[in-house]
Each structure stands twice: as structure tokens, then as C-alpha cells.
N, C-alpha and C positions, 0 to 999 in steps of 0.2 A: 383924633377925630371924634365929635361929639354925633352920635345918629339921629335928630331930630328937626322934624319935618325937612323932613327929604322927598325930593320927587325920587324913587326908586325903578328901574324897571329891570325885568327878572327874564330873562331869556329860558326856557323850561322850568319854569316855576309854578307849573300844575302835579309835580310829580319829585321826591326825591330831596336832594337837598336844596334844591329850587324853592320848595314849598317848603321845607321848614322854614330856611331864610325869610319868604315873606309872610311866615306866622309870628315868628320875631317882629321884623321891621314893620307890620302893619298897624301896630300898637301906637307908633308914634310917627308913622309918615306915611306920605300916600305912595302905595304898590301897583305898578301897571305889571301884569305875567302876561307871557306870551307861549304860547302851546299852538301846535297843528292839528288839535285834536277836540273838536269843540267839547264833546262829553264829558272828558278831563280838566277842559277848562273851566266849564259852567261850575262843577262839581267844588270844583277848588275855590272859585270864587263864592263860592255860598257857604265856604269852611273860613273864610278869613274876612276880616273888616280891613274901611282902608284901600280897598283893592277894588280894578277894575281887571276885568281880562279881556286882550285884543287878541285875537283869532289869526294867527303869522305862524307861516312855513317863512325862516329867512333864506331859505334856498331859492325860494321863487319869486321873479320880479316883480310881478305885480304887486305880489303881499307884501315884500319889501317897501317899495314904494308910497302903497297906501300908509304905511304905518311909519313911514315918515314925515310924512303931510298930515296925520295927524300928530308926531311928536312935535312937530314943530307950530302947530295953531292950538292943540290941546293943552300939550306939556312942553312950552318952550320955557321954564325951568329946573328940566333934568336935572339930576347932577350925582347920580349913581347909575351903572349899567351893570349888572351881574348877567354872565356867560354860564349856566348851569345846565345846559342843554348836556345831554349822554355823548360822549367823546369815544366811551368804549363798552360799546356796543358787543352785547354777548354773543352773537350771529359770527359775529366777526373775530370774537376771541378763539372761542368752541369749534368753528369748523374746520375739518382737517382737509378741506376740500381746495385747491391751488387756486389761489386769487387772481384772477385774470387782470391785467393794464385796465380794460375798461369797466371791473370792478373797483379797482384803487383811484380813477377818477373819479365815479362817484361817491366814495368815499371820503374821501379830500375835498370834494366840493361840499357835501352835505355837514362834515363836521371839522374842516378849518378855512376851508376859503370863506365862504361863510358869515362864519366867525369874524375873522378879518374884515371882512368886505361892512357887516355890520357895524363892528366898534367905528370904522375910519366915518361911516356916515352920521353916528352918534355924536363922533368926537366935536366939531365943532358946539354942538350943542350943550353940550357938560364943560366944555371949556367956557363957555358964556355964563356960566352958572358961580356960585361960590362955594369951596371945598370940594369938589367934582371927584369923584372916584371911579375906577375901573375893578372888575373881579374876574377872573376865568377862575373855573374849576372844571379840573385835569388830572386825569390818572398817573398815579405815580411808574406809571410803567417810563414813563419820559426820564427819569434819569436812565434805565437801561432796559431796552428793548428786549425779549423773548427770544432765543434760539432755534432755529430750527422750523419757523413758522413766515409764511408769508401773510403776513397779518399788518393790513393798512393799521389798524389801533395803533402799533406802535409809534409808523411814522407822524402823524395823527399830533399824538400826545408828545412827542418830541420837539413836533413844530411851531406847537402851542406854546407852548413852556419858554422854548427859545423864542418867541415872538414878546412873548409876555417880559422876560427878562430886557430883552431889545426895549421894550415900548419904557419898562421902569426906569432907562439907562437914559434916554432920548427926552424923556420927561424932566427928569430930575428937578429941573430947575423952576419945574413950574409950579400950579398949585395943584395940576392933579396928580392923583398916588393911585398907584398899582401895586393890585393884589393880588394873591395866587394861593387855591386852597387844593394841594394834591393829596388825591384821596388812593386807598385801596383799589388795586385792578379789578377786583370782582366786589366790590360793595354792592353793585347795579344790576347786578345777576342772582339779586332776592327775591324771593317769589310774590315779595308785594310792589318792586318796581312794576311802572306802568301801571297802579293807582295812586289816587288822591288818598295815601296812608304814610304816615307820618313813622319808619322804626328810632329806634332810640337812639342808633346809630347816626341817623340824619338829624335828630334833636342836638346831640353834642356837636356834629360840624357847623351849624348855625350857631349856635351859643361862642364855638370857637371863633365865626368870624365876627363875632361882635365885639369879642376883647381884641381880637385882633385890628378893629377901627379904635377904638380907643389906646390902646398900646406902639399904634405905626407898625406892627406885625405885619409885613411885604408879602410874607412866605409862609402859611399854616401849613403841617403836618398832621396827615392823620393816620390813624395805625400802625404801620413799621416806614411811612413814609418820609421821617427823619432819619433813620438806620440806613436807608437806602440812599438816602441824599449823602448821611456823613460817608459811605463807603465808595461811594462813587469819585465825590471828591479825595478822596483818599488814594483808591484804588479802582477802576474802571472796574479792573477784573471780578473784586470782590461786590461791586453791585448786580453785576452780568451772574455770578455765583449764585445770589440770594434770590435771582428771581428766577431762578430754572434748578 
């Protein structure tokens, strides 16, 4: 896949590797980011060309909604969606505090249902479009979950991943491709997450998925997130070993 002029939209792309991504991609195509956080949005948007930013919580219907009725009279030629909203959440990793059932659903709702619920509304839309692409990025905790912790993250990042796999499998045959960038459990727990700041570490995972469009790269690794992948498939046990 060649990246040029693309309608791009970037789901947490005021902050993180959101916003590298669309310092990259805004060079040669237009960037819609969407943040729930006006401050961080304005902010980002005045750091990047190319780019407009819509003001979306996709957790809540109405902002859903409006921001569908404008993808579809504004930008009804999508044809990328990148998923780079925070999956793992440090609240959520750190606390040794027992997660209550009515914790874990709003946790599952806020970062996979979501998720889900979004791409399926996008999807005919990128499907109408030509070379249409999907991205989630997701914590490598998903090939093996943490021990000893009731921590929605894991399930989270497991369901993703297995969704993401599902959708490449169900696709295959079509013209859109699905990609998936798993990054480090704690990349997101830098003390500049949650600003419009750009570390060197989110520089390289953007660069990485841009060979990854040009190469058909499905699956980026970043940090020991390939070690954990081969060991998993190897041996369940041995991925369960490296991350506790």
C-alpha cells in the first residue's frame, strides 16, 4: 500500500502514537483525530498540517452519532481508520485494589466494545472507498495476560487482538487489510502521556507503521513484542513466564 492522499481518521490521535501517526500521515493526506478532550485536541491540531480535529467520546451516543453524519456528508471518502485510543490504562494496570463486575463493564465498554461498535459503523464507509485500511493498536499483554491480578487490561487487550485477527481472517478476500501494531504494556505510563508531546519511542512506532503499509506488514512488533508472540506460540507457558 502506497500512503497518499488518503482520507485518514485517527481515533486518539491528540496524544501518543495517535499523534505521531498523524505527524507522519498529514504530510501527504488529509487527518481527521478525534480526542474527548478539547484542550488536547486544539493543541494537536495546531501542531500538525492536513488535520482537522472532531471533539468524540466514542463511548457516548450522541457523539458517536454526530460524528457519523459528519463522516458521511464531510468524509464520505474514508478509507483508513486507525484505533489508537489507550487500551491500557495505568489506573487499571497499578491498582492492587479488586475490580468490581461493575468496574469490568465499564471498562470493556469504554475500550473494546467501543471500539468494535465504531469500526462496524465505519466499515461500510472504507469499504466504498479504494485500498481501505483498518489499524488497532494494542498492548502486547494480549498474547498472555498477568497473574495474580484482576485487571480488566488484560481481558481488554486479548479481545482486541482476537477481534482484529477474526476481522483479517473474514476480510481476506477483500480489498481491505488489517493491521495491528502491539506495543509494550507500559509504554503509556510515561510521564508525558496525556500531552500533545511527541517521545522518540512513539516516533519509531509511526515510522514502523508506514513500512508496515508499504511492505503488507499485518502484525508490527514493538519492543519484546515479538519475543512474546514467538513464545506464546511456541509455548503458552513460556509467554505467561516473561511477563510476570
Amino acid at each position: 500500500m502506497h500512503i497518499s492522499n488518503y482520507v485518514i481518521l485517527i481515533n486518539g490521535g491528540s496524544t501518543g502514537i495517535g499523534l505521531a501517526a498523524a505527524e507522519l500521515l498529514s504530510e501527504n493526506n488529509k487527518v481527521i483525530i478525534l480526542d474527548h478532550e478539547q484542550l488536547l485536541l486544539e493543541k494537536a491540531v495546531r501542531s500538525l498540517q492536513n488535520t482537522t480535529g472532531i471533539l468524540c467520546d466514542i463511548t457516548v451516543e450522541k457523539d458517536v452519532t454526530a460524528l457519523m453524519e459528519t463522516i458521511k456528508t464531510q468524509y464520505p471518502d474514508l478509507n483508513m481508520l486507525i484505533n489508537a485510543t489507550r487500551t491500557n490504562d495505568p489506573d487499571m494496570i497499578n491498582s492492587e485494589a479488586d475490580i468490581t463486575f461493575l468496574q469490568h463493564l465499564s471498562d470493556l465498554q469504554a475500550c473494546y466494545y467501543a471500539i468494535v461498535r465504531f469500526w462496524e459503523l465505519c466499515k461500510p464507509v472504507l469499504m466504498a472507498n479504494q485500498d481501505p485500511a483498518l489499524v488497532n493498536v494494542i498492548s502486547n499483554v494480549a498474547y498472555r495476560p498477568a497473574t495474580e491480578r484482576k485487571c480488566p487490561e488484560d481481558a481488554i487487550n486479548i479481545a482486541l487482538h482476537a477481534h482484529t485477527l477474526g476481522l483479517r481472517q473474514a476480510l481476506a478476500t477483500s480489498h481491505l487489510k488489517v493491521f495491528e501494531m502491539l506495543v509494550p504494556r507500559h509504554y503509556e505510563t510515561q510521564a508525558d502521556q496525556g500531552s500533545a508531546t511527541i517521545t522518540e519511542f512513539q516516533q519509531i512506532a509511526a515510522k514502523r507503521l508506514l513500512n508496515a503499509f508499504s511492505n503488507d506488514e499485518f502484525e508490527i512488533h514493538l519492543g519484546s513484542s515479538s519475543v512474546l508472540r514467538d513464545r506464546y506460540y511456541r509455548d503458552a507457558g513460556l509467554g505467561l513466564n516473561a511477563l510476570n
